[in-house]
N, C-alpha and C positions, 0 to 999 in steps of 0.2 A: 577416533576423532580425526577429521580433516578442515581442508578449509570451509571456513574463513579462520578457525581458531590454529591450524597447520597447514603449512607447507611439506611439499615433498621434494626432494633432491637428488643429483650425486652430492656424496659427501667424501670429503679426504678426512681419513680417519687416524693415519698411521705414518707420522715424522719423522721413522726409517723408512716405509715403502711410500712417499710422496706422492709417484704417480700413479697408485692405486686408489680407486674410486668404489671404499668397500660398500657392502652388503650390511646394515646393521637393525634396530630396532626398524621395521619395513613394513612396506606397502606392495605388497607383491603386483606385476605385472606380466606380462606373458613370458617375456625370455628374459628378463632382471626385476630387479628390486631396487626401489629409490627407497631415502632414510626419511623419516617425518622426524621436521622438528620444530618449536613454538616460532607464532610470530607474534610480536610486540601487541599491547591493545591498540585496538583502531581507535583514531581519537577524531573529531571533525576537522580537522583536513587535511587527513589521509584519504590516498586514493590507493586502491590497490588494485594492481596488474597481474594480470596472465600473460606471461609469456610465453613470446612467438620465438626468439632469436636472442643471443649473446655474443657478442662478440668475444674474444681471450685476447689478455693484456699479460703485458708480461710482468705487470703487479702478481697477479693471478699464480705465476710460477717463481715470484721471489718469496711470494708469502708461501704458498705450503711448501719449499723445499729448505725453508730455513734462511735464507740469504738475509729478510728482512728481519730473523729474529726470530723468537719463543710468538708463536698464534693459539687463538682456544684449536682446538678439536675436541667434536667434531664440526668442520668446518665445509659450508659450501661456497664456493667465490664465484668469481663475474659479476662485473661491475659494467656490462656494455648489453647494456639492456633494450631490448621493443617488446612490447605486449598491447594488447588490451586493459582498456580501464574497465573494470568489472564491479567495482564497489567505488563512492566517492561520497567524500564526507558533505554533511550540510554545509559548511565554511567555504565549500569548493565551488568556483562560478563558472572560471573556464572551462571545466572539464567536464563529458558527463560520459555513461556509461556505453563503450562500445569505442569510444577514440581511442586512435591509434597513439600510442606518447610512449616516451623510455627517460628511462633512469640512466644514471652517470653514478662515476665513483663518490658521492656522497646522498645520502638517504634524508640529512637532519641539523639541525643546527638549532642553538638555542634564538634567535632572532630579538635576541634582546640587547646584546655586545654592541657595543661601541663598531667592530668592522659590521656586524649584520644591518646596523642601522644604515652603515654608508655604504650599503651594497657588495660588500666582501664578505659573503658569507661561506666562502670557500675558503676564509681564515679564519673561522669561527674558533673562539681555544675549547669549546663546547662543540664541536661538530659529531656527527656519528657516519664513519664510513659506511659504505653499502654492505662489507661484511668484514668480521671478525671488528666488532667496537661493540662497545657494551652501553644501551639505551639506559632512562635513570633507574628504569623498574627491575634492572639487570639482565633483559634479552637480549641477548648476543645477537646480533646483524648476518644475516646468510644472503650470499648474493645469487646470480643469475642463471646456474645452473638446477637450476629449481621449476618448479610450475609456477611460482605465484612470488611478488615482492611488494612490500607494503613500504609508502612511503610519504612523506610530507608533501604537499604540493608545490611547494617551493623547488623543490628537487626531482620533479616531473614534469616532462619540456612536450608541448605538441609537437607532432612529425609532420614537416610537408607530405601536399602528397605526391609530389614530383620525386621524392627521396624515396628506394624501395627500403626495405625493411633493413636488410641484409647488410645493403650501403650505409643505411644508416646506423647502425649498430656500434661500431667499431667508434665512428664519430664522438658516441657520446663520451668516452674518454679519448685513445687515443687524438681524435681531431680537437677535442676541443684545449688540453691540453700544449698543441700548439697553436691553437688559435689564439687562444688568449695572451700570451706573451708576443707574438705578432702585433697584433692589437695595440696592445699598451706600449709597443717599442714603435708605433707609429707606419707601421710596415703600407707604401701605400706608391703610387707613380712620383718616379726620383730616387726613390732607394733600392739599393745594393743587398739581398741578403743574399749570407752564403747558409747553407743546410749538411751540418756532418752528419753523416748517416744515414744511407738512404734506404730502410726498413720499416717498421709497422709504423713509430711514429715520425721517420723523415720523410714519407711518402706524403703523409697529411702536411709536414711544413713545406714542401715543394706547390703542395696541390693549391694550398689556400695564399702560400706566398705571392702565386702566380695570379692566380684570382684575382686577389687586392690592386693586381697592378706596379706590381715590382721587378724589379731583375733579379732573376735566382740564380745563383751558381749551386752548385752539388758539389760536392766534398765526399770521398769514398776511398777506402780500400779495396774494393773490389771493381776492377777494370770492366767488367761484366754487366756492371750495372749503367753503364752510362746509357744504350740506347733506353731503359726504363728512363731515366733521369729527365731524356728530352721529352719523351712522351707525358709526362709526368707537368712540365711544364718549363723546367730548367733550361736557362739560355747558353747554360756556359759548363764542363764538366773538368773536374780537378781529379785526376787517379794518384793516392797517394803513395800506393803501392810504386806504379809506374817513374811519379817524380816524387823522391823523399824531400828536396828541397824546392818544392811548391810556392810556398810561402815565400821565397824571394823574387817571386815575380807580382807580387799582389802587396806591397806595400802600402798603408793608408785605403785600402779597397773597398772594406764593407761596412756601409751603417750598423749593420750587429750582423752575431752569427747564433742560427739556433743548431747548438749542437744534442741531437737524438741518440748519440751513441752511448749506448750503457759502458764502456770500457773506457772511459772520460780519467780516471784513474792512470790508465796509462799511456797518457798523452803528455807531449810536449808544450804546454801549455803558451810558453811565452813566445810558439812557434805561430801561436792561432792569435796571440794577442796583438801580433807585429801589423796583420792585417787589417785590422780595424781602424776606421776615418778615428781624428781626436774626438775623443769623449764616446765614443762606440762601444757597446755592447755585447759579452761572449754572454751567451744566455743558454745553460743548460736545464732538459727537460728530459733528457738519457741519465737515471739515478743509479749508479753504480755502487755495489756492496763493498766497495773499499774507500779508503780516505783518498783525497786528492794529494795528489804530488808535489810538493814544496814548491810555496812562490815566494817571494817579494816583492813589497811595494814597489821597489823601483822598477819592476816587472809591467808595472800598469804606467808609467810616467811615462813614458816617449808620448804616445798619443792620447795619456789623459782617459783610459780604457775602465771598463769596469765588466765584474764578473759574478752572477745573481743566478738563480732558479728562481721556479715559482710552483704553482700549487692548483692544481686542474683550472677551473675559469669559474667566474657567476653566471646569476641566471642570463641574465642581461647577455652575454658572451654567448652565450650557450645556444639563444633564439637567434643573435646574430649570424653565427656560425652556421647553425640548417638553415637559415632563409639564403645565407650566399650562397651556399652548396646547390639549394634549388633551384638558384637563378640562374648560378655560372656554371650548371651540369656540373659542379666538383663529384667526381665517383671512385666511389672505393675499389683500390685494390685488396678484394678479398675471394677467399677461399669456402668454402662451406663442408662441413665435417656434422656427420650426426648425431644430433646427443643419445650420447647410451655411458655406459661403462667404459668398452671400448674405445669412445668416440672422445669422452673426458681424457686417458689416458693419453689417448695418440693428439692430441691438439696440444697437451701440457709438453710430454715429450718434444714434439716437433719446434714447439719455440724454445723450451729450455737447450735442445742443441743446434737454434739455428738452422734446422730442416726444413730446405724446402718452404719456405713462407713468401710467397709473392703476394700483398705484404703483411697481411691480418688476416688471421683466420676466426670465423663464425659458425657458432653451435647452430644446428637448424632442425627441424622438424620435429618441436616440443609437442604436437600433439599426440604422435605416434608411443612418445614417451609417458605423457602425463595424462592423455584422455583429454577430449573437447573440452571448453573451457570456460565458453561464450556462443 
C-alpha cells in the first residue's frame, strides 16, 4: 500500500542513536530504504504535497535528541516544506493541482477557538504540529522528510515565483517565526532593532528587519560574523566576545530586541534589558532546553521593559512575509545537503554541533529519493 493512503520517509527510530535514520518496515529503493507510514484521512480541504525541498530547523534536532522531551517513534520531522500540490480537496479554491505551495510548522487547527476565529490560529489550544501531534482519529503527524504531507489549507501558503524553492523553504518557519514578532512589535522606518544571534534564525531577523525599513544592530559572540552581519543588512555590529561591557554604551537604545540565540539561558539578562527605549521589548524566539536565569521585577523598572516569546505567525503573516521577500529580493542563506540516510544524519548532526551552517540548511533532490511524483 502506498500513497495517497501512505507516505514514505526517513524516519528516526531510536532515542539512544538520534541521528540515525533507520531502515524499518520499508519501501526498498536502489541503494536505501525509506519507512511507510499512515497518513491521516483526506478530508475536503486537504491538499496534499509532493515534495520538492525541506528545509532543517533546529526544532527538528531538539525533538529527536530528547532536548524537547519524550516524542512518538517512529518519528519523521521537517517542518520547512515546498512541494507540489498533487491532490486538493473540493472546499479548496485557491489551489489546484501542480502549484507550487509549502507547509510551515503547523498542519491543523480546530478553527472553531475563539484565537482561530480572530486569526491566531497559531494559538490554537487544538493545533496539530506538522509532526509528532497526534490528529483526532489518532494519526500521528510525520513531517518533511518524506515524499508526500497532507494538510489543511489553511496551513498551505502559495510560493512566489520570484522566491526559488530552496529560499523558500527554510522561510516557512525559520523566517516566519521572526517575521511575525517583527510585525507585531511594529518593526518599520524610525526604529532601532538590535538582533542577538546571528544564525539560522538571526539571519532572517536581520534580513526582514532590514527590509521593513529599520536600523538593525547585530549582537554576537563571534567576531567573525560581523562582515556576514553588513551584508545581511545590519547597520551597526556589537562583538560580545570583543567588548563584555557593551551594554554601557547603548543605554535607552532599542525599540525591542529579537534575541535568536538558543543559550538565552545563559545570559545576563538585565545586561540586554538596560538597552531598551521605556517600554521596550526583549522578545525571544531562540527556545533554550533550560529555565531562564532569575529576574526581578525591579529588573524591568528603570525603562519600563518587558520580556515575551511567541509562537511561529498566521496565515495572514505567513503571505506577508514571501510577498516582501519577493519584492525586496530578501534570500536565504542556505546550504543544500541530499536527502538520503546519510544526508538525514549529516544535516542533524551539523546543527546539533553548530557545524558549519552559514545559515540554514536544506534537504534537496526528493525525486532521486522518492520517485517522480507529479
Amino acid at each position: 500500500m502506498g500513497y495517497p493512503d501512505t507516505a514514505t520517509g526517513f524516519m528516526h527510530v531510536d532515542a539512544k542513536n538520534w541521528t540515525k535514520f533507520e531502515k524499518q518496515e520499508i519501501e526498498h529503493r536502489a541503494n536505501f530504504s525509506v519507512v511507510k507510514f499512515p497518513l491521516k484521512p483526506f478530508e475536503d480541504s486537504d491538499i496534499d504535497v509532493a515534495i520538492d525541498c525541506c528545509g532543517v530547523c533546529g526544532s527538528d534536532v531538539h525533538k529527536i535528541s530528547g532536548g524537547w522531551g519524550d516524542h512518538h517513534i517512529p518519528l519523521c520531522v521537517g517542518h520547512e516544506i515546498i512541494g507540489r500540490a498533487v491532490k486538493v480537496g473540493p472546499s479548496v479554491s485557491w489551489c489546484k493541482v501542480g502549484d507550487r505551495v509549502g507547509v510551515g510548522a503547523q498542519i491543523a487547527a480546530d478553527l472553531t477557538c475563539k484565537n482561530c476565529k480572530a486569526g491566531e490560529e497559531n494559538y490554537c489550544p487544538n493545533g496539530v504540529d506538522t509532526y509528532d501531534s497526534a490528529y483526532p482519529d489518532g494519526t500521528i503527524s510525520q513531517g518533511g522528510y518524506s515524499s508526500h504531507v497532507r494538510a489543511h489549507q489553511q496551513f498551505v501558503f502559495p510560493i512566489p515565483e520570484k522566491l526559488s524553492s530552496e529560499d523558500a523553504a527554510p522561510m516557512m518557519c525559520a523566517g516566519l517565526t521572526v517575521f511575525s514578532p517583527l510585525k507585531r512589535l511594529g518593526c518599520g522606518p524610525g526604529k532601532h532593532v538590535a538582533v542577538v544571534g546571528i544564525g539560522g534564525l538571526g539571519h532572517y531577523a536581520v534580513l526582514f528587519a532590514a527590509a521593513m525599513g529599520a536600523e538593525v544592530t547585530a549582537i554576537s559572540h563571534s567576531p567573525s560574523k560581523k562582515d556576514d552581519a553588513y551584508k545581511l543588512g545590519a547597520k551597526n555590529f556589537i562583538s560580545q566576545k570583543d567588548d563584555p561591557k557593551w551594554f554601557e554604551k547603548y543605554p535607552f537604545e532599542f525599540d525591542y530586541i529579537i534575541n535568536t540565540a538558543k543559550a538565552v539561558d545563559t545570559f545576563n539578562l538585565k545586561m540586554f534589558l538596560s538597552t531598551l527605549k521605556v517600554m521596550g521589548k526583549f522578545h525571544n524566539v531562540g527556545m533554550p532546553e533550560h529555565a531562564l536565569p532569575e529576574l526581578h521585577f525591579q529588573d524591568f523598572a528603570g525603562n519600563g521593559s518587558y520580556i515575551g516569546t511567541s509562537h511561529i505567525g498566521n496565515r495572514t503573516e505567513m503571505l506577508e512575509m514571501l510577498q516582501l521577500a519577493a519584492e525586496k529580493g530578501v534570500k536565504s542563506w542556505v546550504q543544500e545537503v541530499e536527502i538520503s540516510p546519510e544526508g538525514c544524519k549529516e544535516v542533524v548532526e551539523r546543527v546539533y554541533n553548530n557545524e558549519n551552517v552559514r545559515y540554514r540548511l536544506c534537504l534537496t533532490n526528493y525525486d532521486k529519493a522518492f520517485g517522480k511524483r507529479y
